[in-house]
C-alpha positions as CSV (number, residue, x, y, z in Angstrom):
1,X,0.0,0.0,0.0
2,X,1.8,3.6,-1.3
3,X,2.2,5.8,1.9
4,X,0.4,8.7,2.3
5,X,1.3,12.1,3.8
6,X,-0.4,14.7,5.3
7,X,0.6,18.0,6.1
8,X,-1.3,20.8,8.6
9,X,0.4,24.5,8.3
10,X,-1.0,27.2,10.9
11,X,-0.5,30.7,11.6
12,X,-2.2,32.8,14.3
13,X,-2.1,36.2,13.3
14,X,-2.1,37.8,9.8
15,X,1.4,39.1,9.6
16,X,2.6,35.3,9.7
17,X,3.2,33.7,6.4
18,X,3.0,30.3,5.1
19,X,5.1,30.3,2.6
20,X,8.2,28.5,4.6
21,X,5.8,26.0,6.2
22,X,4.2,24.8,2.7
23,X,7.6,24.8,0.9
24,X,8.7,22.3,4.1
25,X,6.1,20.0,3.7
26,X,6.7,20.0,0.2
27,X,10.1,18.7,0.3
28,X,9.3,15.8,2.7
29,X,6.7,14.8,-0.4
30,X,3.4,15.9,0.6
31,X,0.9,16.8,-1.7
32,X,-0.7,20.1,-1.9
33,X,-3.7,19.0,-1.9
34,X,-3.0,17.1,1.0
35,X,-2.1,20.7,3.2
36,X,-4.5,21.6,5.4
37,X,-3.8,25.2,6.5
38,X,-5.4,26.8,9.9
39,X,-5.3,30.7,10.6
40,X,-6.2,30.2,14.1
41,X,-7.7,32.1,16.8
42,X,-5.1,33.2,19.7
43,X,-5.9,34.3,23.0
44,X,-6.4,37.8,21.9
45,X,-8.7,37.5,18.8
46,X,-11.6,35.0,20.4
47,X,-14.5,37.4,20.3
């Protein structure tokens, strides 16, 4: 059975970018469509 990779890429606040995080995960061989990106809440943005 092939192996299959999945990658998960999060930033908290909008001045983080995800550009070095995907370009990571694609190295290691995961597919794009495979990513799964989070621009989660932090303590100061809940309301």
């Amino acid at each position: 059975m092939p192996e299959l990779l999945i990658g998960y890429a999060r930033c908290s606040t909008d001045e983080q970018d995800l550009t070095a995080h995907l370009a990571a995960l694609g190295k290691l061989g995961v597919d794009g469509r495979r990513i799964y990106v989070d621009h989660g809440l932090t303590g100061t943005n809940r309301a």
